[in-house]
C-alpha positions in Angstrom: 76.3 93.6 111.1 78.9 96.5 110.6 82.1 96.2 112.2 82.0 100.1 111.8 78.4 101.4 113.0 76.6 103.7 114.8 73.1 103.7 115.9 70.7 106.5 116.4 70.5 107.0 119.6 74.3 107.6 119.5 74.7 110.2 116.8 71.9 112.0 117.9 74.1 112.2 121.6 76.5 115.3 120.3 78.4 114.6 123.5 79.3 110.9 122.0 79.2 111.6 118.2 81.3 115.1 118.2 84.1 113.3 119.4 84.3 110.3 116.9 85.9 111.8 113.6 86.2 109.9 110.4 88.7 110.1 107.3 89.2 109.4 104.0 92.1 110.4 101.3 93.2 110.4 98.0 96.7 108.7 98.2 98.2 112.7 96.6 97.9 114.8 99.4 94.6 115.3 100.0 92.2 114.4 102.2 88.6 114.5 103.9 87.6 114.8 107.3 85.2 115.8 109.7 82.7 114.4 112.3 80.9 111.6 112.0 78.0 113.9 112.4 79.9 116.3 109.7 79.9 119.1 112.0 83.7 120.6 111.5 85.6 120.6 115.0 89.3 121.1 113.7 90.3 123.9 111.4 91.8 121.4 109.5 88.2 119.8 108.7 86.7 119.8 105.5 85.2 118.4 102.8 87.8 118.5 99.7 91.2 119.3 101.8 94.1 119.6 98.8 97.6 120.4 98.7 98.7 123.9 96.4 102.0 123.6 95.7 101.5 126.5 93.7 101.6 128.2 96.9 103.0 126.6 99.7 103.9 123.0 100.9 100.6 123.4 103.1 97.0 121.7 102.6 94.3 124.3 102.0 90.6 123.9 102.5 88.6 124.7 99.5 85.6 123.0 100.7 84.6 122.8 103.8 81.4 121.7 104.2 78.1 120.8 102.4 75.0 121.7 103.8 71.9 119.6 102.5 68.4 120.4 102.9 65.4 118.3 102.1 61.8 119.9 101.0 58.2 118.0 101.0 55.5 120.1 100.2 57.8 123.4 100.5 58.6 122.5 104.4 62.5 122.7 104.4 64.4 120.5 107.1 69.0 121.3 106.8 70.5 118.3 107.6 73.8 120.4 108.2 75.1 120.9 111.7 77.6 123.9 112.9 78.9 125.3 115.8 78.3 129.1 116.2 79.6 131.4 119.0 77.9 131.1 122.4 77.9 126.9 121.9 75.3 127.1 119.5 74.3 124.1 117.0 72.5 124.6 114.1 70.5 123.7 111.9 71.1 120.6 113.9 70.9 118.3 111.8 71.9 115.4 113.4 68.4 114.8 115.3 67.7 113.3 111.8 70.2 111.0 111.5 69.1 107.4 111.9 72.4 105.6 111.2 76.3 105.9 110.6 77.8 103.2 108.8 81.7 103.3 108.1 82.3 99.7 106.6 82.9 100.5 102.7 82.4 103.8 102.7 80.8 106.6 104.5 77.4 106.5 104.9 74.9 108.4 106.1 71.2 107.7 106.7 68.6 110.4 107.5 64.9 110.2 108.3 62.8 113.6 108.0 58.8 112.3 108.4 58.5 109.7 105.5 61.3 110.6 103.8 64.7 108.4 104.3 68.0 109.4 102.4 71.0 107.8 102.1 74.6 109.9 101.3 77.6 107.9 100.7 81.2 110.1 100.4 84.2 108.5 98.4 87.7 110.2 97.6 88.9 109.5 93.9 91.9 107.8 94.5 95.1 110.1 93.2 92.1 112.8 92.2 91.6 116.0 93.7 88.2 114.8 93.4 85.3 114.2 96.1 81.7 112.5 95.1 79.0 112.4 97.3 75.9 110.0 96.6 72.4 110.7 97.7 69.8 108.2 97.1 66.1 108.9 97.8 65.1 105.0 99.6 61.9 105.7 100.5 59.6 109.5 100.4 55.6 109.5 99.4 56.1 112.5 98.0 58.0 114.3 95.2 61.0 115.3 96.9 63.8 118.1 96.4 67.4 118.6 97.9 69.2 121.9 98.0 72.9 122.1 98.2 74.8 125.2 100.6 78.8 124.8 100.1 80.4 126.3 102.5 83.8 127.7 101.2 86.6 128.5 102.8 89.9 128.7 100.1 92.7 129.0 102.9 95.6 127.7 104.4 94.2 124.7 106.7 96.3 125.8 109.5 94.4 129.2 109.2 91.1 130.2 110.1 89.2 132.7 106.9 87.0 136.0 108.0 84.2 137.7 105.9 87.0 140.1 103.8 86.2 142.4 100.4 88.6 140.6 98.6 87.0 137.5 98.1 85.9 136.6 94.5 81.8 136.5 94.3 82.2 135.3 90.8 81.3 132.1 89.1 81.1 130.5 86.0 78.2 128.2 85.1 79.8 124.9 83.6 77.9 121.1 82.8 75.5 120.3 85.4 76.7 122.8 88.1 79.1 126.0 88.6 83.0 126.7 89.1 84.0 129.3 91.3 87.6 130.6 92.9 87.6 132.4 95.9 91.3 133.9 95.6 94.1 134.1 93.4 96.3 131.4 93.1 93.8 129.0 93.8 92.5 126.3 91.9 88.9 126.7 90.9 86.7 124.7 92.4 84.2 122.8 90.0 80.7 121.9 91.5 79.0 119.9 89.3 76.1 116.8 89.4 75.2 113.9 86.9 71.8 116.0 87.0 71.1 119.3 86.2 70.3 121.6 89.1 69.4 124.8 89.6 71.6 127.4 91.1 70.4 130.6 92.9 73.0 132.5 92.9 72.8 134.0 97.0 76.0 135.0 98.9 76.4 135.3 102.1 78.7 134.9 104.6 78.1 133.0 107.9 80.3 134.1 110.7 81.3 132.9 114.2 81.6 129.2 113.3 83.7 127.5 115.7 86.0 124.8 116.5 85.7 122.8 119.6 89.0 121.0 119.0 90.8 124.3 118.6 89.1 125.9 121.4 90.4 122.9 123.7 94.0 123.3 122.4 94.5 127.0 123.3 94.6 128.1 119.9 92.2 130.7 117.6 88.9 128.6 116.9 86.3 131.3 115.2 86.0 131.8 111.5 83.4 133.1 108.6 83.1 130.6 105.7 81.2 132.0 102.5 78.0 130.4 100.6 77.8 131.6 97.1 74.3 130.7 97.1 72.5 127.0 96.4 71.6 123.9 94.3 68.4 122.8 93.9 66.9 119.8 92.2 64.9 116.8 92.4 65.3 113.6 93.6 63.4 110.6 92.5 63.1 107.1 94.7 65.4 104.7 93.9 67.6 107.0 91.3 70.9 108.0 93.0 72.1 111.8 92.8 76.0 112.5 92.6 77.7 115.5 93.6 81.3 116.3 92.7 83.5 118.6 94.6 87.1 118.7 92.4 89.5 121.2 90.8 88.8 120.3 87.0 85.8 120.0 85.1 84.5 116.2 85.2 82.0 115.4 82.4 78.9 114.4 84.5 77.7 111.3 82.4 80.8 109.7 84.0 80.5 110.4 87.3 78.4 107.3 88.4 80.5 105.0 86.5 83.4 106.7 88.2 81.8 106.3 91.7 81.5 102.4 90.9 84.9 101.7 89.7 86.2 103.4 92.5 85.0 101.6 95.0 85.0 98.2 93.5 88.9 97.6 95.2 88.0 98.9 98.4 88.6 96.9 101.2 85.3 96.6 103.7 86.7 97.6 107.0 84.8 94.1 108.7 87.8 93.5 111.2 90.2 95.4 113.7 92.7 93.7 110.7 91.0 95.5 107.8 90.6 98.6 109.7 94.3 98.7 109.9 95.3 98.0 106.5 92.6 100.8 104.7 94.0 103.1 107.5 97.8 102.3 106.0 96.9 102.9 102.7 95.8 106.1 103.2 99.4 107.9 104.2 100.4 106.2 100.9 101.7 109.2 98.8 102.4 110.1 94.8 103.5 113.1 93.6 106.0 113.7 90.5 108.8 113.2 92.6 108.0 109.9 93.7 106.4 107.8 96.2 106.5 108.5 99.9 104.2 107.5 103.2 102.8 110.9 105.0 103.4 111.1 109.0 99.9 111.8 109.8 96.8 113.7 109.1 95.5 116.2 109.4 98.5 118.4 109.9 101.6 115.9 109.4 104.2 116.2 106.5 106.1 113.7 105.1 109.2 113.1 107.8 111.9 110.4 107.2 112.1 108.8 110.4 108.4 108.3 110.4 108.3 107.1 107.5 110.9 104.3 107.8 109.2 103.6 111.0 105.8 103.5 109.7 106.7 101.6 106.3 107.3 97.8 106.8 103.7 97.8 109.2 101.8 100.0 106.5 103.0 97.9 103.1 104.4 94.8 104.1 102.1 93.8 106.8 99.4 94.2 103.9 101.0 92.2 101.6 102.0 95.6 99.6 105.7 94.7 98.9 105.2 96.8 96.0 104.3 99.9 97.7 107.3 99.2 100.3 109.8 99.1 97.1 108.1 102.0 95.6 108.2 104.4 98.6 111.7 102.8 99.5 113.2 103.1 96.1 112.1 107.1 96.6 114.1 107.0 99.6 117.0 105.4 98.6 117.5 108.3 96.0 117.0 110.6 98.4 119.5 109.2 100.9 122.1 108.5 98.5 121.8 112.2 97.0 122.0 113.7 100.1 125.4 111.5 101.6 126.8 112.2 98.0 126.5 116.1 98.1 124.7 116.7 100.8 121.4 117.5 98.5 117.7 117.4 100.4 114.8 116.0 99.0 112.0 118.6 99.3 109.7 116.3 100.6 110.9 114.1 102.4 111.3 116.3 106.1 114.6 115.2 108.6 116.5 113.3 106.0 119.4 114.6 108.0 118.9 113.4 111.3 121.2 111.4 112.4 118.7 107.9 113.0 117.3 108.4 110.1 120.1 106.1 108.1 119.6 103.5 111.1 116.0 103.2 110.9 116.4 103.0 107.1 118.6 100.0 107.8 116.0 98.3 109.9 113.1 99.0 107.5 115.1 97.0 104.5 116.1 94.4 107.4 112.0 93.9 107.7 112.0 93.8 104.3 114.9 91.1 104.4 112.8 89.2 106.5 109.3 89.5 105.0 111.4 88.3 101.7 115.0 86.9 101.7 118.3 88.7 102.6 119.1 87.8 98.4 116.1 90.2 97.7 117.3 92.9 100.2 121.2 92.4 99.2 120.4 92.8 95.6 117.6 96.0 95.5 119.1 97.8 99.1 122.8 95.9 99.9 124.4 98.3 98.3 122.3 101.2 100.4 123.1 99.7 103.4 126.6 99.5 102.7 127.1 102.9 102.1 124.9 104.4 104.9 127.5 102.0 107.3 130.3 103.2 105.7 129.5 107.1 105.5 129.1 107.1 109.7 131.9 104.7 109.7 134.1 107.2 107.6 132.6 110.3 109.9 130.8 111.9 106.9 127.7 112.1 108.9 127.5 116.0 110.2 125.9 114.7 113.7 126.8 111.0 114.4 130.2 110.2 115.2 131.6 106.7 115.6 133.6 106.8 119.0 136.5 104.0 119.5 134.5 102.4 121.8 132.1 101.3 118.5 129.5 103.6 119.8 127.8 106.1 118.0 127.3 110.0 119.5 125.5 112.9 118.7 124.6 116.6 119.9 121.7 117.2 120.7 121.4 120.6 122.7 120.7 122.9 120.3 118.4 120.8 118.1 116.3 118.2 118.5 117.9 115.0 116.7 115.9 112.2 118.0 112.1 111.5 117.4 111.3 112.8 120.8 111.7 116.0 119.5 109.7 118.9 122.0 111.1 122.0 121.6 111.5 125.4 124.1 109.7 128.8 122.1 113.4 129.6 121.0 113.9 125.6 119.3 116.0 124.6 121.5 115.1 120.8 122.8 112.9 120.0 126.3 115.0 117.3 126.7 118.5 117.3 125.6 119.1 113.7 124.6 122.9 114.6 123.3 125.9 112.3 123.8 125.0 108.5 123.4 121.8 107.9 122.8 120.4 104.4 124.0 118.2 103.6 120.5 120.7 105.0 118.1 123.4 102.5 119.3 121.0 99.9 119.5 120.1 100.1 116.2 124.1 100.9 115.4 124.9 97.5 116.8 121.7 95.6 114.9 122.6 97.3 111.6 126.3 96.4 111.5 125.0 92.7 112.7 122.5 92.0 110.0 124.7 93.5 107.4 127.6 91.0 107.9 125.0 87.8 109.4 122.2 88.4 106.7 123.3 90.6 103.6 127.0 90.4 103.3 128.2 87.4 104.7 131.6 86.3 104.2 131.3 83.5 102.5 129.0 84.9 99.8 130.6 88.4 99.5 133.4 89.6 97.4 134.1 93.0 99.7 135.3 91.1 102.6 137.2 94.1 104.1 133.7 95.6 104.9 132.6 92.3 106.5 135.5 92.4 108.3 135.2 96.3 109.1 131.5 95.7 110.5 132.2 92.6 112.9 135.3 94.6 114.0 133.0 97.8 115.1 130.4 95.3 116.1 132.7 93.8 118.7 133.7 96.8 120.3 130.1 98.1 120.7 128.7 95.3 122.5 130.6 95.6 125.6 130.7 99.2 125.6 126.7 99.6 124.8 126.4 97.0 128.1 129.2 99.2 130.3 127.8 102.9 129.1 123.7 102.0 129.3 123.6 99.4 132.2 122.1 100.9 135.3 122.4 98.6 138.5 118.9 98.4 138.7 118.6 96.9 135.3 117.4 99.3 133.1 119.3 101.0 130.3 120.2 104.9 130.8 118.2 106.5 128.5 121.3 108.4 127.3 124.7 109.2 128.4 126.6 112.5 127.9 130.1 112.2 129.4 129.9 111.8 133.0 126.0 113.0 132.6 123.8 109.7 132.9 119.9 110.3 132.4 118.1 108.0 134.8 114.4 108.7 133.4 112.7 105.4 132.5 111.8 105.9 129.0 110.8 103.1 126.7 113.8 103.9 123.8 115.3 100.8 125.4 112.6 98.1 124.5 114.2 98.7 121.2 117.7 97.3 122.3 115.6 94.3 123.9 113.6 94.2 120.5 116.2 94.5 117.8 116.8 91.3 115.7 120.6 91.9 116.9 120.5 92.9 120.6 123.8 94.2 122.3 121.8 92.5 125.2 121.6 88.5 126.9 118.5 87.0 127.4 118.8 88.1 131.1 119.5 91.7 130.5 116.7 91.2 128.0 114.7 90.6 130.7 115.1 93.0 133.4 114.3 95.9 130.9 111.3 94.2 130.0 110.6 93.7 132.8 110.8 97.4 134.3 109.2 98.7 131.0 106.2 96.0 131.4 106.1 97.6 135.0 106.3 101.4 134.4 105.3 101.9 130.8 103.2 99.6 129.7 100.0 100.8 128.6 96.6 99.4 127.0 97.4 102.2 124.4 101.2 101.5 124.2 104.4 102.5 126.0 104.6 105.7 127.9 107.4 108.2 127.0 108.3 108.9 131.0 107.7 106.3 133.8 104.9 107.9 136.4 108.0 107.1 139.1 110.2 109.6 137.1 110.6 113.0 137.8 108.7 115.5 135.3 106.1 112.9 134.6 102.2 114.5 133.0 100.0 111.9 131.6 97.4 114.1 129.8 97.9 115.7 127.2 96.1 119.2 127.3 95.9 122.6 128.1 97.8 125.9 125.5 100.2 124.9 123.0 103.2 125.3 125.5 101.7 123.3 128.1 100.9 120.6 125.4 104.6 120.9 124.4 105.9 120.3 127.7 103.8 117.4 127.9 104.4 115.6 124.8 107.2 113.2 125.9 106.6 113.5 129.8 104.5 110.7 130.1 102.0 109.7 127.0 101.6 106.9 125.3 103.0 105.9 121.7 101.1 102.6 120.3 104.1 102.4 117.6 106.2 101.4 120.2 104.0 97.8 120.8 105.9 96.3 118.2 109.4 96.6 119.8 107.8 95.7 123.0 106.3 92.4 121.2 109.0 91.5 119.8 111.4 91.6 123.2 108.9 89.5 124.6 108.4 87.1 122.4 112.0 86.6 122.6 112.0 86.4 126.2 109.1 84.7 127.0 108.8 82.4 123.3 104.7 81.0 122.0 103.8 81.9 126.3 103.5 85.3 126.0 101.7 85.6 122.9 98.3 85.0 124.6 99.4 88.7 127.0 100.5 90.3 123.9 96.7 89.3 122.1 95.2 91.1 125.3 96.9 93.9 125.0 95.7 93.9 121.4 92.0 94.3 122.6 92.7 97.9 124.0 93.7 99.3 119.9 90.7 97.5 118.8 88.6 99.8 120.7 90.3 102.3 119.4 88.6 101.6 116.2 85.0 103.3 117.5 87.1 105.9 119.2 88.7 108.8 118.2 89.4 108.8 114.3 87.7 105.8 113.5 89.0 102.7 112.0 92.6 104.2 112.8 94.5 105.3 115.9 95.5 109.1 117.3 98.9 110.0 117.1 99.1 109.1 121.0 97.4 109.0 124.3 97.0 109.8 127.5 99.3 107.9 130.2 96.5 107.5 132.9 93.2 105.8 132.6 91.1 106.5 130.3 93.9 106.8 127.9 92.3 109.4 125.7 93.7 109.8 121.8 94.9 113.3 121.3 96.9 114.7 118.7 96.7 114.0 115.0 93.4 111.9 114.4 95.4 109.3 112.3 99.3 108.4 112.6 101.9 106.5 110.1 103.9 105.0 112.8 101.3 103.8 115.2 99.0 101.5 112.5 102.4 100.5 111.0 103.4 99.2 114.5 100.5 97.8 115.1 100.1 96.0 112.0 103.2 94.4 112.7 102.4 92.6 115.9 99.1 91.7 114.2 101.3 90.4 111.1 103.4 89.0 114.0 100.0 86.8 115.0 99.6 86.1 112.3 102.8 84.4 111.2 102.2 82.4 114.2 98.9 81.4 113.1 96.7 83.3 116.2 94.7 85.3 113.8 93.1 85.8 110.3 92.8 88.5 108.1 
């Protein structure tokens, strides 16, 4: 039996199946997603989703959806489904639907009288390329499929209405047609490894709507446009393939194509597997290099999450050489920008001031997957310089204090990754001063570099050994005297005489880090009061529901939603920190708690996005996903307490 299915009676519930949304990607940018139902409920849904640099540093939906339609003895029955002003479905295709299984890839089955019909989507991986396979299983009749693509050629953060501008022509090419909608597109090559016919038939179909949208406050109504439809025969047994990409593909190919393709994949059979196809897919290549996306549908590539996200989403899948790959891309970037200051263009943030530290503690995971001599000789000499340039006070925002500590301002920008902003940019909550996690990974990277990577009896430099245990020395204390609150939590930051006194779960990562500025004891209490306050089954809450300001649900306009973001939701990235203090605390006893709070992300993986998790949830029961359906730092977290079990011999892969 599928780890990843869905029965009849469910999809055939709209009230169950709308919610459930699936993805897949190409590894370059682009990206498919919908409904498991494939009725669009996002703007950002669609069927072939690619970035055009050519235009912006956006995704742009050229396809958006494929409408199918099977006739027996010239009685049609549309197997597509849309929403339509006034909560209208239709065709409503989904009362045909007798099964929705997600373990290789997508696939569809339909019944319509004694005809049943199979469709199976697969991305080409670094392709702007989508193939769809229909297979006739069983019919008593001769049987034909028509095709309706719904087009859309816009900005996916935009929403397209019928205009006079948009192209009507096309261009009949091998086995289908080739169409652009605008200029400065890409065309968009329709084509099938057999020969349809095309009736050539525009028309626009307005009013389609977006329940996701609509819920969020923002515009949700848009007019997509058919250029007409496909038509041809299907026989039993004999699989039809469509392809959906910006170049021309020579059909005779496209079934060896589909084969190969999915040969590698990975059956998603386990909460395990699950997680490791749902890394791969933030896995990005461009010319530029190699980086891991934040999130999908709407994320970009951002620095912090992706040092965040990067030891879970490669190493944790045995993909050391995607971690050196995607780090290696980082390390240029770093380096250019401490050198003169340069950005990369993709990688968003470089210049926050964590970034460097959570860079340090991704090539300390890497240390530790591998060897410190590993790390030392492909990152020592990155970490090195990252320590001296805030050491020297090169960084623009963190300054090394002489108590050892770090600081930073934070009141007219966001610089942390709790980042909400007012209309005008400036930050909902001004963490500026000392911030708890930026010292605590301050203290841990100064720590592993002279206990791991440099130490001084292996090391030539040892000035800079010398420089780090010096620094090192002085912070401890002064971390303890400046976050220490008498009723054993840690501030969650400190701006002169200003002490923040919300309970916020940025200090599981002093308990967590592999060099704490904490004892055991002290350990303990802020486990303790984060196990009591913010533990979730979905991960840690951002705001304790005994702290002022605190909203566990995520909802309402795009104000409200931002004034909600960090006031109390949960963040499943943050279970690994929280693992790791209490392992620490608590040793091989606690891992049979942390295993039951796995159970509530395995249920995830029928929920929301499927066989991936949202970019966070609710605070209060029932702990909905909201936000982006799929987010880099979440499955990388969790992939590292599962890695964590695994080391320890609790699970298999």
């Amino acid at each position: 039996m599928s780890y990843l299915k869905f029965d009849k009676n469910l999809m055939i519930n709209l009230e169950q199946s709308l919610p459930k949304e699936m993805l897949r990607t190409n590894q370059s940018g682009a990206y498919h997603c919908t409904t498991i139902v494939g009725c669009n409920t996002r703007k950002q849904h669609g069927l072939l989703v690619i970035p055009v640099p050519e235009l912006d540093d956006n995704n742009h939906v050229l396809l958006s959806s494929l409408d199918e339609t099977v006739i027996q003895h010239g009685a049609p029955f549309n197997l597509g489904l849309h929403r339509y002003k006034g909560d209208t479905y239709s065709p409503n295709g989904h009362k045909y639907i007798r099964e929705y299984d997600c373990e290789r890839v997508p696939t569809t089955t339909y019944r319509v009288g004694g005809v049943i019909l199979k469709k199976e989507k697969i991305f080409i991986t670094h392709e702007n390329r989508i193939l769809i396979r229909y297979t006739l299983v069983d019919a008593h009749s001769a049987t034909t499929l028509q095709f309706r693509p719904f087009l859309a050629f816009r900005n996916a953060n935009d929403l397209c209405v019928e205009n006079a501008v948009a192209s009507r022509d096309y261009q009949e090419v091998a086995n289908g047609i080739a169409t652009c909608m605008y200029n400065g597109y890409p065309t968009l090559y329709m084509q099938m490894n057999h020969k349809p016919r095309f009736v050539f038939d525009p028309h626009w179909y307005k009013n389609i709507e977006y329940i996701k949208d609509q819920e969020r406050g923002i515009p949700y109504s848009e007019d997509l446009y058919v250029p007409g439809y496909f038509e041809v025969e299907i026989k039993k047994g004999e699989p039809l393939i469509f392809s959906a990409g910006i170049e021309e593909v020579n059909t005779r190919t496209l079934t060896k194509m589909y084969e190969d393709e999915i040969k590698p994949r990975t059956p998603r059979t386990s909460f395990y597997n699950c997680m490791k196809n749902s890394a791969k897919q933030f896995y990005i290549t461009n010319k530029e290099g190699h980086y891991l996306l934040a999130g999908y549908p709407w994320f970009k590539i951002r620095a912090r999450d992706e040092f965040i996200a990067l030891p879970g989403c490669t190493l944790s899948v045995h993909h050391r050489q995607d971690f050196e790959l995607i780090m290696d891309t980082a390390q240029r970037a770093l380096n250019d920008w401490m050198r003169d200051g340069t950005l990369d263009k993709h990688l968003d943030g470089l210049e926050l001031p964590d970034v460097p530290l959570w860079a340090i503690w991704a090539v300390q995971r890497y240390a530790h997957d591998l060897n410190a001599d590993a790390a030392r000789e492909r990152y020592g000499k990155l970490v090195k310089d990252i320590i001296n340039f805030i050491a020297d006070g090169k960084h623009p925002n963190l300054k090394l204090e002489p108590n050892g500590l770090v600081a930073t301002d934070g009141t007219k920008r966001p610089v942390s990754w709790m980042n909400s902003t007012h209309p005008d940019g400036t930050p909902l909550i001004p963490r500026t001063g000392y911030l708890v996690e930026f010292n605590a990974l301050w203290y841990n990277a100064l720590r592993f570099a002279t206990e791991e990577l440099f130490t001084a009896d292996r090391y030539e430099d040892k000035a800079f050994v010398e420089r780090c245990n010096t620094i090192a020395d002085k912070c401890k204390p002064a971390f303890i005297e400046t976050f220490m609150t008498d009723y054993g939590y840690l501030y969650d930051y400190v701006n002169g005489s200003y002490t923040d006194l919300s309970v916020r779960p940025n200090m599981i990562i002093a308990a967590a880090t592999d060099y704490s500025p904490l004892d055991r004891r002290q350990r303990k209490r802020v486990l303790d009061i984060t196990t009591r306050e913010l533990l979730t089954p979905k991960g840690l809450r951002t705001l304790s529901p005994n702290s002022y300001g605190y909203i566990p649900w995520y909802l309402g306009t795009p104000e409200e939603r931002q004034t909600a973001y960090y006031a109390g939701s949960a963040r499943p990235w943050l279970m690994d920190f929280y693992s790791k203090a209490y392992i620490r605390v608590f040793g091989l006893n606690s891992i049979s708690f942390i295993e039951r709070m796995m159970i509530g992300f395995e249920d995830e993986m029928k929920e929301g996005c499927i066989g991936s998790l949202s970019e966070l949830y609710d605070g209060n029961p029932p702990f909905i996903g909201r936000g982006a359906v799929s987010f880099a730092p979440n499955v990388g977290g969790i992939l590292r307490v599962l890695r964590t079990f695994k080391n320890l011999h609790i699970i298999d892969e």
